[in-house]
Structures are given as C-alpha cells and as structure tokens.
MMTF fields as JSON, N, C-alpha, C and O atoms, coordinates in Angstrom:
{
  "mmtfVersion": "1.0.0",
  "mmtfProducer": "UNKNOWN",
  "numBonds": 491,
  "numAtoms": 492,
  "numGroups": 123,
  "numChains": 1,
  "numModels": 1,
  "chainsPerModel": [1],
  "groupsPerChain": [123],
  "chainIdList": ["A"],
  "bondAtomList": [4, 2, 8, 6, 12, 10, 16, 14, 20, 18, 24, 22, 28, 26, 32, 30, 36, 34, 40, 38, 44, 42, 48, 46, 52, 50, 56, 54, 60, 58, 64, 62, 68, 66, 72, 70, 76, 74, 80, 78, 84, 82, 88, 86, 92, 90, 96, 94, 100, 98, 104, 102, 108, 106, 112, 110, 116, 114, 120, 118, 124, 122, 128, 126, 132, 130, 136, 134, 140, 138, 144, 142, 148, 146, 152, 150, 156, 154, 160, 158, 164, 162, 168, 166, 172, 170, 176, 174, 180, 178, 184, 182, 188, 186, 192, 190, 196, 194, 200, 198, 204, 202, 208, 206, 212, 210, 216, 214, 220, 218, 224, 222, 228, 226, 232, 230, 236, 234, 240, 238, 244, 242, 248, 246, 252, 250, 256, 254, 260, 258, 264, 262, 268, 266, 272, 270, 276, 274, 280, 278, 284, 282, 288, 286, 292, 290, 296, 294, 300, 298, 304, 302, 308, 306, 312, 310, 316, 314, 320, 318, 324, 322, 328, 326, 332, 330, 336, 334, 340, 338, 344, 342, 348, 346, 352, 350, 356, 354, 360, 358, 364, 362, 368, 366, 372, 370, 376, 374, 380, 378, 384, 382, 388, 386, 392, 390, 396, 394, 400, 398, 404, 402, 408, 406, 412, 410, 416, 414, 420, 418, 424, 422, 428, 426, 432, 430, 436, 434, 440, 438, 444, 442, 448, 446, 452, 450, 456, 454, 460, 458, 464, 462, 468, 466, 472, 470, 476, 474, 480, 478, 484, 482, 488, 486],
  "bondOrderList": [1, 1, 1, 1, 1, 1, 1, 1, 1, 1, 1, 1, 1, 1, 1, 1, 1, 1, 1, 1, 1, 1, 1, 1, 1, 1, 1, 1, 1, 1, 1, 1, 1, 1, 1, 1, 1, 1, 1, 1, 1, 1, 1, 1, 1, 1, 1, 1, 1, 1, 1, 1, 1, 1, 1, 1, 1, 1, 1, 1, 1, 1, 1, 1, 1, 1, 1, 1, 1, 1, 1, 1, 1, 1, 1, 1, 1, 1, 1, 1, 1, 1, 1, 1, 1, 1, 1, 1, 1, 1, 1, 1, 1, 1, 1, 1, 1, 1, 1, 1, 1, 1, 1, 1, 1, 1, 1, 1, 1, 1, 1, 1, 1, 1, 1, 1, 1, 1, 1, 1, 1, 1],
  "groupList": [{"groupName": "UNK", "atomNameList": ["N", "CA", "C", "O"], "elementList": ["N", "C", "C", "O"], "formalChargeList": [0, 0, 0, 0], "bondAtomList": [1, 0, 2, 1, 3, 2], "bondOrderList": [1, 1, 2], "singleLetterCode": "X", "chemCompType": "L-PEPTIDE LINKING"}],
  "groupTypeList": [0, 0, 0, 0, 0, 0, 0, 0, 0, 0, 0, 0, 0, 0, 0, 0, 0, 0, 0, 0, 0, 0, 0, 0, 0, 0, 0, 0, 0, 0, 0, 0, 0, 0, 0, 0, 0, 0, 0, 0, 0, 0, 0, 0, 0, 0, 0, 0, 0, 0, 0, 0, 0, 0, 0, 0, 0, 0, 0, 0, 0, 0, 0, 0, 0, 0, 0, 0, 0, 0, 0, 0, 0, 0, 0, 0, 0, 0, 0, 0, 0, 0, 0, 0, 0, 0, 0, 0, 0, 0, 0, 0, 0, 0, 0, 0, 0, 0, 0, 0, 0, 0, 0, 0, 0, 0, 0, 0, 0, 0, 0, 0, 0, 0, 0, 0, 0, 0, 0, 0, 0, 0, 0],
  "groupIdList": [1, 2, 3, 4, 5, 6, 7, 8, 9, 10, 11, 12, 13, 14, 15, 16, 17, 18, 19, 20, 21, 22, 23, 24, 25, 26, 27, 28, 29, 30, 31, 32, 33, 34, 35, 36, 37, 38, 39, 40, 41, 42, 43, 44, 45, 46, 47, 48, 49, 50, 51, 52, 53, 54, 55, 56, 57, 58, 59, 60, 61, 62, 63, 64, 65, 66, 67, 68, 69, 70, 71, 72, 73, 74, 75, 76, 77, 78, 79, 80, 81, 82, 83, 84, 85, 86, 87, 88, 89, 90, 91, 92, 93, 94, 95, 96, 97, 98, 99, 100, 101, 102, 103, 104, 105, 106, 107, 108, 109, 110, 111, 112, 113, 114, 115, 116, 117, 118, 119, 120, 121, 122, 123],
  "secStructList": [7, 6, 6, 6, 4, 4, 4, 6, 1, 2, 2, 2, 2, 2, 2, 2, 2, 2, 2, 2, 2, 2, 2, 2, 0, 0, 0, 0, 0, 7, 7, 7, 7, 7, 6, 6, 2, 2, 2, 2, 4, 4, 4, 6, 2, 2, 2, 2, 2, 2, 2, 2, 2, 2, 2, 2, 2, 2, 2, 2, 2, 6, 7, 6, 6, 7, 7, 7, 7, 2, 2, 2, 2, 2, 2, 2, 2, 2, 2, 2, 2, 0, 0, 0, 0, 0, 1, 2, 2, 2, 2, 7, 6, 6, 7, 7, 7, 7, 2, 2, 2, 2, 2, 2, 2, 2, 6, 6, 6, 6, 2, 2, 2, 2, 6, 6, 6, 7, 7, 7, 7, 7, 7],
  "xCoordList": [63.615, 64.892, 65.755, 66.141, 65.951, 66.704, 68.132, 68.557, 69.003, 70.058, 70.511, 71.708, 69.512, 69.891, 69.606, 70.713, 68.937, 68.836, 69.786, 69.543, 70.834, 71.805, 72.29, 72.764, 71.79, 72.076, 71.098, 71.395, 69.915, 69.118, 68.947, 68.031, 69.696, 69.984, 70.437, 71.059, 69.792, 70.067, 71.829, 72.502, 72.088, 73.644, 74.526, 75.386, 74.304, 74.882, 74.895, 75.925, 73.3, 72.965, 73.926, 74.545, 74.016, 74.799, 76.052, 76.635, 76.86, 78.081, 78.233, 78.999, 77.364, 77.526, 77.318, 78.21, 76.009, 76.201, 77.474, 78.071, 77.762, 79.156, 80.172, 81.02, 80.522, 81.935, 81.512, 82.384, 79.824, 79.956, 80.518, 81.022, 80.215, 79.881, 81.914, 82.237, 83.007, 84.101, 84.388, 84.84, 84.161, 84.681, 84.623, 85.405, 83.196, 82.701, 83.206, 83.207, 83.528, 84.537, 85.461, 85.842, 86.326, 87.836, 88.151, 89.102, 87.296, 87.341, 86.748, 87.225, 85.672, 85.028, 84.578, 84.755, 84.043, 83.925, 84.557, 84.45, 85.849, 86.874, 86.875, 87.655, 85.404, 85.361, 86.469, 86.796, 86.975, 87.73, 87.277, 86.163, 87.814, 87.333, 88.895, 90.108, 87.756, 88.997, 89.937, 89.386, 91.121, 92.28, 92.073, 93.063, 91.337, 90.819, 89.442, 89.206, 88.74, 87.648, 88.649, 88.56, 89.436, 90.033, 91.098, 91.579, 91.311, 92.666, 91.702, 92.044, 90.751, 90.346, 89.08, 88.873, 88.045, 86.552, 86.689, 86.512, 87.019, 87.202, 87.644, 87.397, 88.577, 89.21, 88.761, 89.219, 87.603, 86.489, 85.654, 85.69, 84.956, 83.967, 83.902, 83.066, 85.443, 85.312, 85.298, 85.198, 85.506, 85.579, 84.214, 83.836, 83.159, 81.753, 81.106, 80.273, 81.403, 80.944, 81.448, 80.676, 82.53, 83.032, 82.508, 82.248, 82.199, 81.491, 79.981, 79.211, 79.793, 77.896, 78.011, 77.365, 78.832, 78.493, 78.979, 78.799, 79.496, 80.306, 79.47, 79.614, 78.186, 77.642, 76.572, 76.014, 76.331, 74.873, 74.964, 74.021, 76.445, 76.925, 76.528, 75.512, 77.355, 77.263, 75.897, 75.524, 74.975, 73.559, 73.13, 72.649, 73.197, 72.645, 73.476, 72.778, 74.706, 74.876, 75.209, 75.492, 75.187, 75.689, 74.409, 73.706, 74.146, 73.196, 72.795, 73.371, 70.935, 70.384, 70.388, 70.29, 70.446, 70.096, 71.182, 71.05, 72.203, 73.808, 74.371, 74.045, 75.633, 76.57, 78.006, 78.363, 78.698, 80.038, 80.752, 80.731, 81.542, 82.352, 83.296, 83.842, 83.657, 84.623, 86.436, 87.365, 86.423, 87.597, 87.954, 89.038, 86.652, 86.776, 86.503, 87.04, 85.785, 86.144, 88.163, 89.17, 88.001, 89.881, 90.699, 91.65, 90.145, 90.983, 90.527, 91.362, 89.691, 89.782, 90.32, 90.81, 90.171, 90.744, 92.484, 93.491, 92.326, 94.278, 94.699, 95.9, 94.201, 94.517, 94.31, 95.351, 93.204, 93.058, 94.397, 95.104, 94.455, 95.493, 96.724, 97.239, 97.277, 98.188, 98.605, 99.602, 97.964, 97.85, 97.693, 98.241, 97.104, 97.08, 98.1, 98.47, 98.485, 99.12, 100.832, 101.85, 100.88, 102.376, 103.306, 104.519, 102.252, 102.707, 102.552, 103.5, 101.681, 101.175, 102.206, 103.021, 102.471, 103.558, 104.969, 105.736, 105.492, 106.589, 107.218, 108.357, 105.741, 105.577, 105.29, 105.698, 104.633, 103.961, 104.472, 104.324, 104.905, 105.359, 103.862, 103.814, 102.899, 101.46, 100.611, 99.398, 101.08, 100.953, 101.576, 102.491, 101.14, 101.887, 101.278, 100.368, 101.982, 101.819, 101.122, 101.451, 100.333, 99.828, 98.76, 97.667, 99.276, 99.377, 97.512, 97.003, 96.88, 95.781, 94.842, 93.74, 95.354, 94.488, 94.437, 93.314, 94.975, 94.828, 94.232, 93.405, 93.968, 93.122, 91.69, 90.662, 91.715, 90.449, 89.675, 88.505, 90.496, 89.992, 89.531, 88.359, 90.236, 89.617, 88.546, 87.813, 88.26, 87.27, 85.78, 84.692, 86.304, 85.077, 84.833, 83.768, 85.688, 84.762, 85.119, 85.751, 85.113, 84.475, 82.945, 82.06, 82.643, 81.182, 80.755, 79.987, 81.001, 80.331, 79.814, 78.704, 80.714, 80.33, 79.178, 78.255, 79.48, 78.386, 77.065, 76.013, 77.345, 75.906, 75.349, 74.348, 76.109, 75.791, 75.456, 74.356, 76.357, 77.047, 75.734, 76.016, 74.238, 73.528, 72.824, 72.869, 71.916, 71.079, 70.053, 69.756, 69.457, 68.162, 66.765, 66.574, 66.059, 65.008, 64.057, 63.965, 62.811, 62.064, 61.055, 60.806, 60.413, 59.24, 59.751, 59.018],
  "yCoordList": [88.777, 89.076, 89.927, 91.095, 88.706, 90.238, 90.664, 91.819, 89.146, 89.522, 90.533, 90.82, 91.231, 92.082, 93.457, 93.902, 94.009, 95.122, 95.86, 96.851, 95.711, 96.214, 97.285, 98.411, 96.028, 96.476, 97.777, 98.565, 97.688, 98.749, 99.915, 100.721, 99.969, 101.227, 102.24, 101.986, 103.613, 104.671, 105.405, 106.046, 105.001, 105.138, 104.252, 104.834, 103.176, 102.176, 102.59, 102.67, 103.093, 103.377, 104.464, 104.467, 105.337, 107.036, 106.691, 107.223, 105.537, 105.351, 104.895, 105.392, 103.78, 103.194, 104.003, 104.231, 104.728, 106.016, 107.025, 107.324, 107.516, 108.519, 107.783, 108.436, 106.181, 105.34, 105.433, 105.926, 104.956, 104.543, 106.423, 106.615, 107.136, 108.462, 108.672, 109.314, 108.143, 108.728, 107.934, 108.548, 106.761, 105.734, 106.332, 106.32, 106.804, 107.037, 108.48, 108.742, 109.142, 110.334, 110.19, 110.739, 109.373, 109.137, 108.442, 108.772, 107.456, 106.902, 107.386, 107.087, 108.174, 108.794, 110.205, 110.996, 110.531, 112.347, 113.028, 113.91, 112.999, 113.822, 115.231, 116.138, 115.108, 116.495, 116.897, 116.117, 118.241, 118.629, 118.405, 118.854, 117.896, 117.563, 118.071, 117.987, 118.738, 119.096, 117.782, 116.742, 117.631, 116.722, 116.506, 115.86, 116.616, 115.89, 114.792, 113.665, 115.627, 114.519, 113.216, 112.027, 113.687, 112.584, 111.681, 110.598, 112.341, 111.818, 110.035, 108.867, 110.796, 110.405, 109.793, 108.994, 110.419, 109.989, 108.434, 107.546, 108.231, 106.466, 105.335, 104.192, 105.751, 105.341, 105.403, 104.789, 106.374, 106.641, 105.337, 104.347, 105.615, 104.662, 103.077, 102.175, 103.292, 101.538, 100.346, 99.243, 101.025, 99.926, 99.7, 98.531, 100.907, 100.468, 99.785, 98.932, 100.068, 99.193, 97.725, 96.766, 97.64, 95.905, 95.396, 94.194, 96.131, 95.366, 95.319, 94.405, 96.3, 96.026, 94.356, 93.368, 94.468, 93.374, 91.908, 90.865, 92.075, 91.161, 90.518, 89.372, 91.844, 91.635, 90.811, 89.863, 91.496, 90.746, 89.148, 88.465, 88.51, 87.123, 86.69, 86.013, 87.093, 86.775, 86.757, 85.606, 87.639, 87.008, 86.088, 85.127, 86.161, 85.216, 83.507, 82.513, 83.47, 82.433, 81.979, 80.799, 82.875, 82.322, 82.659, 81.832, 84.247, 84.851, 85.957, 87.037, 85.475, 86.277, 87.425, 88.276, 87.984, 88.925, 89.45, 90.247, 89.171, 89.638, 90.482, 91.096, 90.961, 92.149, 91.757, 90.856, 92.563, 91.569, 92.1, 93.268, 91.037, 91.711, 92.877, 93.126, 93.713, 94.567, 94.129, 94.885, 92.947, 92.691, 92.055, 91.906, 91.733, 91.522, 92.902, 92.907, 93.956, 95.215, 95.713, 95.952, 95.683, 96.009, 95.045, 95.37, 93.743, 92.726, 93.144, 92.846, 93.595, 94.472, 95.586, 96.143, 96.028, 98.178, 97.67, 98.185, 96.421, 96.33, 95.429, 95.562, 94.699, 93.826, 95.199, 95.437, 95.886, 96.661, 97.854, 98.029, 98.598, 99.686, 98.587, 99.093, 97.641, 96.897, 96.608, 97.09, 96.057, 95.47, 97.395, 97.321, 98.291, 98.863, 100.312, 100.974, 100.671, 101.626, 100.848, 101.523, 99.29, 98.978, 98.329, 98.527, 97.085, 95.61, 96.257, 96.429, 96.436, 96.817, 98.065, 97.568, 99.603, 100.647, 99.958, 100.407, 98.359, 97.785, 97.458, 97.523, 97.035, 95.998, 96.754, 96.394, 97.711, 98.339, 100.414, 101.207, 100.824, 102.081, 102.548, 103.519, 102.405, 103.356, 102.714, 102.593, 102.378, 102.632, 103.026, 102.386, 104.051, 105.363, 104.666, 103.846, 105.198, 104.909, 106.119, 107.232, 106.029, 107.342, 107.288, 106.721, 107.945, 108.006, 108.142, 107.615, 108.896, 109.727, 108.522, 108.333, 107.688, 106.837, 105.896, 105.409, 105.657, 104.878, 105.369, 104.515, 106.415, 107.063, 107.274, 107.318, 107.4, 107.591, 106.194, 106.111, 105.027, 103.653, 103.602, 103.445, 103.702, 104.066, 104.56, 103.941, 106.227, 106.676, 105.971, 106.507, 104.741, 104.683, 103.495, 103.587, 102.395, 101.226, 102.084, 101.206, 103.231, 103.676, 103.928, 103.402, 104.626, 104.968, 103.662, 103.318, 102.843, 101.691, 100.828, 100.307, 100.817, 99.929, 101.173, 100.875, 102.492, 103.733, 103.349, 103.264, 103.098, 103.841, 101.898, 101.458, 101.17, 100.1, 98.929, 98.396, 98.49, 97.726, 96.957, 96.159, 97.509, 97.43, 96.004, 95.511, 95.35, 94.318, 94.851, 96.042, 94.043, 94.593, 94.436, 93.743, 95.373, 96.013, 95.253, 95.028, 94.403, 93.518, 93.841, 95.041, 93.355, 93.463, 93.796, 93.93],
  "zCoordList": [98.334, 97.711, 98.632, 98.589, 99.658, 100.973, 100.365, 100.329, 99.744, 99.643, 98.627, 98.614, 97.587, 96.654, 97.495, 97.8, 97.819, 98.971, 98.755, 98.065, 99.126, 98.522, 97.381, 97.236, 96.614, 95.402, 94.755, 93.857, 95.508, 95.567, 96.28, 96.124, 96.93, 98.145, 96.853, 95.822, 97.422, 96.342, 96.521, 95.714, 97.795, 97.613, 96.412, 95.751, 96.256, 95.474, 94.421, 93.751, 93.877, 92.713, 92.339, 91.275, 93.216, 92.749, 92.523, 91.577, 93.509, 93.105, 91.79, 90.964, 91.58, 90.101, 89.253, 88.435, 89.179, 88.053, 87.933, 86.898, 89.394, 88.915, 88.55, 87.942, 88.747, 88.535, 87.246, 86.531, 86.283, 85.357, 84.4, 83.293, 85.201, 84.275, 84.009, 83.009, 84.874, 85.352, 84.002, 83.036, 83.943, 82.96, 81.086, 80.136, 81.349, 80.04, 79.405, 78.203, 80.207, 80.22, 79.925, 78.891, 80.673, 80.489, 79.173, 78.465, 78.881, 77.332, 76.306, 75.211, 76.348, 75.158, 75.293, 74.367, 76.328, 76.371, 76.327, 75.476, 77.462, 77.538, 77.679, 77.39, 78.381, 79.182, 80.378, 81.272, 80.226, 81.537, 82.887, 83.156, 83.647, 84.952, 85.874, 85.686, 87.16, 88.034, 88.304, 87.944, 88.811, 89.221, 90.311, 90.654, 91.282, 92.294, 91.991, 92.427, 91.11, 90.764, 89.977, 90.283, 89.09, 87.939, 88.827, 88.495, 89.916, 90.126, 91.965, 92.152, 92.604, 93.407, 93.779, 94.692, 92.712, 92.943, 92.6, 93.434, 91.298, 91.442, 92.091, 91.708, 93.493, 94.086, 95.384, 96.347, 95.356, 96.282, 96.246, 96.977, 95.261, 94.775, 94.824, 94.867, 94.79, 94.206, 94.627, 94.089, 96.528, 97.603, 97.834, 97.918, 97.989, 98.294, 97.228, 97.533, 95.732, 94.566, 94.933, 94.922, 95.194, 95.715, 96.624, 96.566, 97.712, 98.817, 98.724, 99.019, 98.333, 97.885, 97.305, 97.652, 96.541, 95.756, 96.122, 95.493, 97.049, 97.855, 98.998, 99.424, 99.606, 100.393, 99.93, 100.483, 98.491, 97.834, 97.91, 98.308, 97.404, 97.086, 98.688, 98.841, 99.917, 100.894, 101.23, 101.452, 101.354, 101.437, 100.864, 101.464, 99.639, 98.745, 99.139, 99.341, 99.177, 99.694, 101.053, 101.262, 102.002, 103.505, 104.269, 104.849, 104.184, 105.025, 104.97, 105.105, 104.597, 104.312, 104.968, 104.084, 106.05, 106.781, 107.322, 108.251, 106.937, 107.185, 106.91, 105.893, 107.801, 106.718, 107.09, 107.849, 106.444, 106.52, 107.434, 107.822, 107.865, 109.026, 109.122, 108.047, 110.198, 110.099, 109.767, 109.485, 109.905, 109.747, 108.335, 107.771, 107.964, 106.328, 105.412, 104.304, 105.757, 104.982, 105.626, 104.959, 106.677, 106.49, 105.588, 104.878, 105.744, 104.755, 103.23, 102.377, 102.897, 101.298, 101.19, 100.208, 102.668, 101.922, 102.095, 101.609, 103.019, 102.812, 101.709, 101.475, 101.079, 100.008, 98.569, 97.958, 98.185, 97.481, 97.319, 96.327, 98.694, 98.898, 98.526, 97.529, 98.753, 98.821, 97.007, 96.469, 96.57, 95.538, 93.872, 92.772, 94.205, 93.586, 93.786, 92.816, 95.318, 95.448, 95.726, 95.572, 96.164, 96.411, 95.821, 95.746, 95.174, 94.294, 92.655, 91.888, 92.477, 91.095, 90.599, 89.821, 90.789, 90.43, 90.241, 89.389, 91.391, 91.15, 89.556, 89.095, 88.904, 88.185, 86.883, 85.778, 87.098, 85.981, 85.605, 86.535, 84.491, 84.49, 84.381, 85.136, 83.96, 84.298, 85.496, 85.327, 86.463, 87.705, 88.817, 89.334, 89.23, 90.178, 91.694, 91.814, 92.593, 93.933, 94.569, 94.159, 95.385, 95.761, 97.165, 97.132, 98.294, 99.358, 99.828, 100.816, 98.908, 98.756, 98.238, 98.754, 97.151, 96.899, 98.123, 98.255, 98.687, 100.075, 100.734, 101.054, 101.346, 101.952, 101.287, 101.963, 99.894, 99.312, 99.267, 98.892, 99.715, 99.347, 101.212, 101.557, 101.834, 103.268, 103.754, 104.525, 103.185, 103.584, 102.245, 102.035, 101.637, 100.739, 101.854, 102.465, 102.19, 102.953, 104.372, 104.959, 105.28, 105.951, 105.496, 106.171, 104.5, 104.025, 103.894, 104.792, 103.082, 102.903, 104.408, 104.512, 105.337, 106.683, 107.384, 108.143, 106.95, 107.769, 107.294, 107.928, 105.866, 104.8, 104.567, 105.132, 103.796, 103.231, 103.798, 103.649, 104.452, 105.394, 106.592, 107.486, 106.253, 107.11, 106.568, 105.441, 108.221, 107.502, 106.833, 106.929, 106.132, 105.233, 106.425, 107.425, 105.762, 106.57, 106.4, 105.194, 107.326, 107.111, 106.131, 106.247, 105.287, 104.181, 103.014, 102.035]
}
C-alpha cells in the first residue's frame, strides 16, 4: 500500500486533527482563539491536506513510488491563492482578500514539498 503512505505520515495526521479541531470550533465550540490562530492556521493547513491527498491519487494511479512535481505544487499554491484571495472577494461580500493568507498558503506547500512531498520508504 505504497500509495497511501502518505496519508499515514504523522504530519498529515496533526494537520487533519488541528484543521478538523479549527472547524469544530468555529461551528460548535466557540472557544476564544487568538486572531492569528482563527485568522491563518487554516490557510496553513490546507495546501498540505490537498496535496497529501493529491499525492495519494497520483500514486495510486500513475506512480507508485512518486511525488509530485515542483511545478505542480506552484500550480496549486497559485490556482488556490488566486481563486480564494483574488477571484472569489470580487464575487462574494464574505470573502476578504488577504495578503497573509497567500503567504500562509505558501509556507504550507513549502512544508508539504519539505516534510510530505517524499517517496515512500521501502517495506
């Protein structure tokens, strides 16, 4: 099962637990959280949650022992930043533009190509 690997790396796991914990907060706990966690951790998160999972498909259907290219993580952090900080605020009054979330979507598929991004380890 090389191409799930991935999905098992304990980084993956932590992201998915804190994305799932940000979610479950924001809709039902409504615990106070600093404005850097509320405003950025999800926006952190959400490029390496996409590509984990992007990578898993790509193993599973192209190659097993693969990782994805560098020019296809820039073609998500620029379609993502594009689509949520430029096209989307046009269109929509509860979506804000924000300089920071671009950068926070940056330094997440930076981490993801550091941390994730690797082939899977034999056995």
């Amino acid at each position: 099962m090389g191409w799930a690997t991935g999905l098992r790396h304990p980084l993956f796991g932590a992201a998915a637990l804190l994305y799932s914990g940000l979610y479950v907060n924001k809709h039902w706990l409504h615990w106070p959280l600093p404005p850097a966690v509320t405003s950025y951790l999800g926006d952190l998160l959400s490029l390496p949650l996409m590509l984990s999972l992007a990578l898993a498909a790509h193993r599973l259907l192209i190659d097993r022992t693969g990782a994805l290219p560098v020019a296809w993580l820039a073609g998500a952090w620029l379609l993502v930043a594009s689509w949520f900080e430029v096209l989307l605020p046009l269109w929509s009054d509860q979506a804000v533009a924000d300089p920071l979330d671009v950068l926070a979507y940056a330094l997440g598929t930076l981490g993801f190509h550091q941390w994730l991004n690797r082939p899977p380890t034999p056995g």
